[in-house]
C-alpha positions as CSV (number, residue, x, y, z in Angstrom):
1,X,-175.1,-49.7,-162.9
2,X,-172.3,-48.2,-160.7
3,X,-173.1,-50.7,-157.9
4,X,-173.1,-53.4,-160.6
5,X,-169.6,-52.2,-161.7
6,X,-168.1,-52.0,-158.2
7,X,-169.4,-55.5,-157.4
8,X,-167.8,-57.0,-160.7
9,X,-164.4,-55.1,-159.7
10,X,-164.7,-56.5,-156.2
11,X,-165.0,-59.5,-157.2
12,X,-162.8,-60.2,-160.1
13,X,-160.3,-57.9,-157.4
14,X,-160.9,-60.9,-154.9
15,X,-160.6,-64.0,-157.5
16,X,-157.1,-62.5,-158.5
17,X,-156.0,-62.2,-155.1
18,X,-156.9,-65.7,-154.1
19,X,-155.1,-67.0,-157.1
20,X,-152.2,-64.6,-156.2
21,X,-152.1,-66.2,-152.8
22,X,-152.5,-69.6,-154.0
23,X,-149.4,-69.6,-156.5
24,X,-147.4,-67.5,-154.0
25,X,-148.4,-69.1,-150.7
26,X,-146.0,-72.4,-151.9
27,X,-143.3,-70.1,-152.5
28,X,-141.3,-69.5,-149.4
29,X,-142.4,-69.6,-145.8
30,X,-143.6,-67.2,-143.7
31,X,-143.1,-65.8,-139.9
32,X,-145.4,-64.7,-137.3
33,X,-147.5,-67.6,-137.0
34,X,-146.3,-69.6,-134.2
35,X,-148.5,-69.8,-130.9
36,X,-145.8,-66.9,-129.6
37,X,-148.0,-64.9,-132.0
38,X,-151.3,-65.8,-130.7
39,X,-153.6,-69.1,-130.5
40,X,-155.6,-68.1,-133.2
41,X,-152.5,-67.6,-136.4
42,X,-150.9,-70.6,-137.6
43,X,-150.7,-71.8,-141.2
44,X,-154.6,-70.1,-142.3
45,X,-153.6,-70.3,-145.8
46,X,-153.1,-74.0,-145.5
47,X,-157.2,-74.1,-144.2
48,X,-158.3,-72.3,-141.3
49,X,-157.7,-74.8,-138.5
50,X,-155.1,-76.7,-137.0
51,X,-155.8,-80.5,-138.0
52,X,-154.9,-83.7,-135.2
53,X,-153.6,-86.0,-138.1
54,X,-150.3,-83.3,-138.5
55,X,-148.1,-83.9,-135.7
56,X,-145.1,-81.4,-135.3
57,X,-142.6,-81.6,-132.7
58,X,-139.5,-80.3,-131.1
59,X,-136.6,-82.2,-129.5
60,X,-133.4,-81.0,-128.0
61,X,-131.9,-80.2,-125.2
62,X,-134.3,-79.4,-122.0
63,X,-131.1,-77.3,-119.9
64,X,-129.5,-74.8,-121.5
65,X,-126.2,-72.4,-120.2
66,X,-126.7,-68.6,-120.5
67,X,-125.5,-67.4,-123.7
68,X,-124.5,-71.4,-125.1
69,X,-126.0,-72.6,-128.0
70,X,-127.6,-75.5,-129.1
71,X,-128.8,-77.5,-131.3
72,X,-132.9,-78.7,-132.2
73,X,-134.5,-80.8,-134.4
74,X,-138.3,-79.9,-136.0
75,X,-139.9,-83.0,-137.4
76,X,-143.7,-83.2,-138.8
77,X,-145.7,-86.2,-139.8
78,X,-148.8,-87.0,-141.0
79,X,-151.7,-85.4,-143.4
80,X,-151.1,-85.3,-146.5
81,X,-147.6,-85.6,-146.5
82,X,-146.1,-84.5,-149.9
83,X,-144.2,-81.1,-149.3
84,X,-144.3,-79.0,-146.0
85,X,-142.6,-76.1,-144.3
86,X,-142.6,-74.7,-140.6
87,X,-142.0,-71.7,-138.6
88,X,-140.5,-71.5,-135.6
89,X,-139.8,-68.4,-132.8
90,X,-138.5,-67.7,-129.2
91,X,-139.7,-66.2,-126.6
92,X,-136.8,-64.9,-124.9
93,X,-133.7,-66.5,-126.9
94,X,-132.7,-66.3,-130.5
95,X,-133.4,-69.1,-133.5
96,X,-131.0,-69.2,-136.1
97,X,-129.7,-71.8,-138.8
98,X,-127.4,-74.4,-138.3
99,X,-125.2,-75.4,-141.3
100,X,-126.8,-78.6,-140.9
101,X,-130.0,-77.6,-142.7
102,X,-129.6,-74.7,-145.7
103,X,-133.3,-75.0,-146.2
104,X,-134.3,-72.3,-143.6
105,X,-134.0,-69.0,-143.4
106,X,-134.6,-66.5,-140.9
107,X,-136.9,-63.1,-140.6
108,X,-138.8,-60.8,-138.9
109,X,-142.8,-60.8,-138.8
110,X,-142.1,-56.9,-138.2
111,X,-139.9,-54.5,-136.8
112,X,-139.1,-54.8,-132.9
113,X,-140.8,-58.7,-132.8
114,X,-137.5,-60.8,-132.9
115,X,-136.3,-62.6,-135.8
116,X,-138.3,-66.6,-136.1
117,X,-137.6,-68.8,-138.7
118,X,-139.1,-70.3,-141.9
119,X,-138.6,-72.7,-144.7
120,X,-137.3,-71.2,-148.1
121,X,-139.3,-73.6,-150.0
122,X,-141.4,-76.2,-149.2
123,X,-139.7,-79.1,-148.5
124,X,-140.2,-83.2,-149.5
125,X,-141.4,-86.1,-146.9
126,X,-139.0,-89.0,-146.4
127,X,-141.1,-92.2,-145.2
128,X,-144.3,-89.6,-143.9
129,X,-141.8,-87.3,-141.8
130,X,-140.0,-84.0,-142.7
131,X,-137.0,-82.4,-140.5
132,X,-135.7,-79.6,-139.7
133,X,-132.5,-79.0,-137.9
134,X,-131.6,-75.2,-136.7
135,X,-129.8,-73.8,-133.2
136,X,-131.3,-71.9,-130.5
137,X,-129.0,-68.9,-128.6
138,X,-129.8,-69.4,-125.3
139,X,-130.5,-65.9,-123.4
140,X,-127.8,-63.9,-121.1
141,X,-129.9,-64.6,-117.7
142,X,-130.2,-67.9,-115.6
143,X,-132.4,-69.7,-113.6
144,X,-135.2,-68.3,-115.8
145,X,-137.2,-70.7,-118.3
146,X,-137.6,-70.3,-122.4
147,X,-139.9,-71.9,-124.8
148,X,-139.6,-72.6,-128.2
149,X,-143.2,-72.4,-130.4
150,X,-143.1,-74.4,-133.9
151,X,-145.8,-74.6,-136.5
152,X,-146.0,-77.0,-139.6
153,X,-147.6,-77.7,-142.3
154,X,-148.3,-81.1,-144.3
155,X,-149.3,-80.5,-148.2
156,X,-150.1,-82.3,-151.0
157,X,-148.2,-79.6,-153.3
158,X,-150.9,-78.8,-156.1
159,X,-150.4,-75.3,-155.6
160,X,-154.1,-74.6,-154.3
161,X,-154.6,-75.0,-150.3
162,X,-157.5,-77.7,-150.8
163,X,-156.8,-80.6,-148.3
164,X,-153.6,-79.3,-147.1
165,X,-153.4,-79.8,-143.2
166,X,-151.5,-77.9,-140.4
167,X,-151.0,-78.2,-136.6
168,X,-149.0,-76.2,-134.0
169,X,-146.2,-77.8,-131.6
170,X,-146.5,-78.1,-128.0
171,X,-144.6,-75.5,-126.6
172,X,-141.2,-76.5,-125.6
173,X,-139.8,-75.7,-122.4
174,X,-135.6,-75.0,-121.9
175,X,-134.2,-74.3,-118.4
176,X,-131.7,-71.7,-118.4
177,X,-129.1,-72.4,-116.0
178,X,-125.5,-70.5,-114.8
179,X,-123.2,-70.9,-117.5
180,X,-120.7,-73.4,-115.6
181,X,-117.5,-72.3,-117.1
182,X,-115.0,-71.2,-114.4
183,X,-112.3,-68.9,-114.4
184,X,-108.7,-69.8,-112.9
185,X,-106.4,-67.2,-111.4
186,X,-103.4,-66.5,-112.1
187,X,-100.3,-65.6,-114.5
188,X,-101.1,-65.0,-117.5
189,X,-100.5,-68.0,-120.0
190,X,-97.8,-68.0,-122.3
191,X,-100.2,-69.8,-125.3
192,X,-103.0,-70.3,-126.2
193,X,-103.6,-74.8,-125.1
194,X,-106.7,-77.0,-125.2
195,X,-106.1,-79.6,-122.6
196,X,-107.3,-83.0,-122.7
197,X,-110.9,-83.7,-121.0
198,X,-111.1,-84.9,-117.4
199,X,-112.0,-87.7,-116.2
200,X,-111.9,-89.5,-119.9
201,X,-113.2,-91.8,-120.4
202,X,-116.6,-90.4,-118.3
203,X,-120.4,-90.5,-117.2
204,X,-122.1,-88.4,-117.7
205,X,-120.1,-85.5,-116.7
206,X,-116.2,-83.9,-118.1
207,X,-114.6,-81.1,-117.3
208,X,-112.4,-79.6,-120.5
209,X,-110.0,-76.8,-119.8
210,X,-108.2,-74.4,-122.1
211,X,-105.9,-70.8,-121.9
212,X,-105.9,-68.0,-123.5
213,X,-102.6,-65.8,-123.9
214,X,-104.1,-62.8,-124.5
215,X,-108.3,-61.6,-125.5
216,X,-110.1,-63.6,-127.9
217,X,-113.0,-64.5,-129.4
218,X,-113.7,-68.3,-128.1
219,X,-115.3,-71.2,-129.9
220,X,-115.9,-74.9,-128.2
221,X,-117.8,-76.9,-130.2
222,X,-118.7,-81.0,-129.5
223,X,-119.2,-83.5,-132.3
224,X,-120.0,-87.0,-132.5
225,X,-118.1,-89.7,-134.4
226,X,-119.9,-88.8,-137.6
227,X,-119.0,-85.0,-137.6
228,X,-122.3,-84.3,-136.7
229,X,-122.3,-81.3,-134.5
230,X,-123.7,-81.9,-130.7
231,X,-123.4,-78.5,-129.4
232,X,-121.5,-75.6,-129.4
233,X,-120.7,-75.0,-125.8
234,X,-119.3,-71.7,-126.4
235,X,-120.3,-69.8,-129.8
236,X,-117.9,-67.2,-130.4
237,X,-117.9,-65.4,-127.2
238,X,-115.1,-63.1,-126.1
239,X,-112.6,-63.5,-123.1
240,X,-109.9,-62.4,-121.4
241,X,-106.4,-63.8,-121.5
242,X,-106.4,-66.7,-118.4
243,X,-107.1,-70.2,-117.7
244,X,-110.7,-71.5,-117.9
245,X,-112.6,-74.8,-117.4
246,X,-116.2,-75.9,-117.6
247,X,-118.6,-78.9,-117.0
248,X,-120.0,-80.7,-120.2
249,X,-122.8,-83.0,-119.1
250,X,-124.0,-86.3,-121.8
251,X,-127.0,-86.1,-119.9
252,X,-128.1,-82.9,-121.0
253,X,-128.1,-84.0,-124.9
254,X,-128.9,-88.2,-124.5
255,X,-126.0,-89.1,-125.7
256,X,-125.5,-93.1,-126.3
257,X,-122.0,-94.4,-125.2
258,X,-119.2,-94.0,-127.5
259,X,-116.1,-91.5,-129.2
260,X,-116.8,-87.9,-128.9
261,X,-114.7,-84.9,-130.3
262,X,-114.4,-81.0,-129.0
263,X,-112.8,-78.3,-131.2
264,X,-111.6,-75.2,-129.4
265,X,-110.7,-72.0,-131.6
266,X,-109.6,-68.7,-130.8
267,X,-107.5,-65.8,-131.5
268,X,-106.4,-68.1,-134.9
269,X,-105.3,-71.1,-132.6
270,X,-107.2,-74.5,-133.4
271,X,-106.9,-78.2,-131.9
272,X,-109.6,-81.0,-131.6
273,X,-109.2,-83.7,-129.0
274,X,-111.6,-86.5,-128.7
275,X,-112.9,-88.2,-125.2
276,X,-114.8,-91.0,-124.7
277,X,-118.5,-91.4,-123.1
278,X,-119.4,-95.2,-121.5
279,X,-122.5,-95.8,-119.8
């Protein structure tokens, strides 16, 4: 009769806990399941195995600077395509948001593993595709390669996991180059200046210069004619009062021909100048 008991607790026990799971695993996303993690995670509560008809990929820049920071797009298609969420990691770099997308949110599978990043709720298809939009902090050493590791999921939001389809990303690679600003010599500036980009217009390649009139936290950021943010060449990086210039390449982000704007901020001092790409 004991047996009998335990069996009935076991399994009532078990029945709760997949209900628990199926109300809960439509909550919030989760990290740790990427290919970073191992070939044999992913999505499991979403059905066991990856599934061919959920296609998930990442786009973005293929050359990254040491220490820049950029930009990257997640979309998924396919299955059944009502709701979905993702989770995305690093190997060596860091994933954060981007204030371009305030439906992720970032965490760590456990202590010491690096912080990935996951939807907050599950989030609708537009015409069979879902995107995500979130920035990758490129790490401190160069000529060394990164990848970025994605998973997503494809639901059909009926909060149970029956027919709900998953697939990983292929593994995207980022060269990690020398960071190609260069430091000019000299007195020290009298102001902080952004100076205009040369050659402007260009293809594919600008130098953009600025000074600094005494140690400050730096920010250079590119948009498009939209406002839509292309890059942030420099993310809040610190450096010494001087003169500085660097290289910004089109090539490296695809850009189309057209009106391009760069924002420069530091120690309080802002300006925005635009240049202008033809091809």
């Amino acid at each position: 009769m004991k047996i009998f008991k335990v069996l009935i607790l076991l399994l009532v026990t078990g029945f709760i806990f997949t209900i628990y799971q199926n109300l809960i695993a439509f909550q919030t996303g989760i990290v740790g399941f990427t290919k970073k993690n191992g070939e044999d995670v992913g999505c499991i509560c979403h059905n066991f195995e990856p599934n061919d008809s959920v296609h998930v990929n990442i786009s973005g820049p293929a050359v990254v600077n040491a220490n820049d920071t950029a930009t990257y797009f997640l979309k998924i298609s396919g299955g059944p395509a009502v709701k979905g969420g993702c989770d995305i990691a690093a190997s060596l770099g860091q994933v954060i948001t981007s204030p371009l997308d305030t439906t992720l949110r970032r965490d760590e599978p456990f202590t010491g593993a690096g912080f990935e990043l996951t939807h907050k709720f599950p989030q609708s298809f537009i015409n069979d595709t879902l995107t995500f939009i979130f920035r990758y902090i490129a790490p401190s050493n160069a000529n060394i390669t990164d990848t970025l590791f994605a998973a997503g999921n494809s639901v059909n939001n009926d909060t149970t996991s029956e027919n709900d389809k998953w697939n990983y990303s292929e593994n995207f690679v980022i060269s990690i180059i020398p960071s190609s600003i260069v430091t000019q010599t000299g007195n020290v500036p009298a102001e902080f200046t952004l100076s205009q980009n040369y050659p402007n217009p260009f293809n594919p390649e600008t130098k953009i210069s600025f000074s600094l009139s005494k140690t400050s936290d730096v920010t250079l950021v590119i948009f498009n004619s939209a406002g839509k943010e292309i890059s942030r060449v420099i993310n809040n990086v610190r450096y010494s009062a001087g003169q500085y210039s660097l290289s910004f390449n089109s090539q490296e982000f695809n850009l189309s021909s057209g009106v391009y704007f760069y924002r420069f901020s530091a120690g309080g001092f802002t300006d925005t100048r635009s240049m202008v790409l033809i091809k």
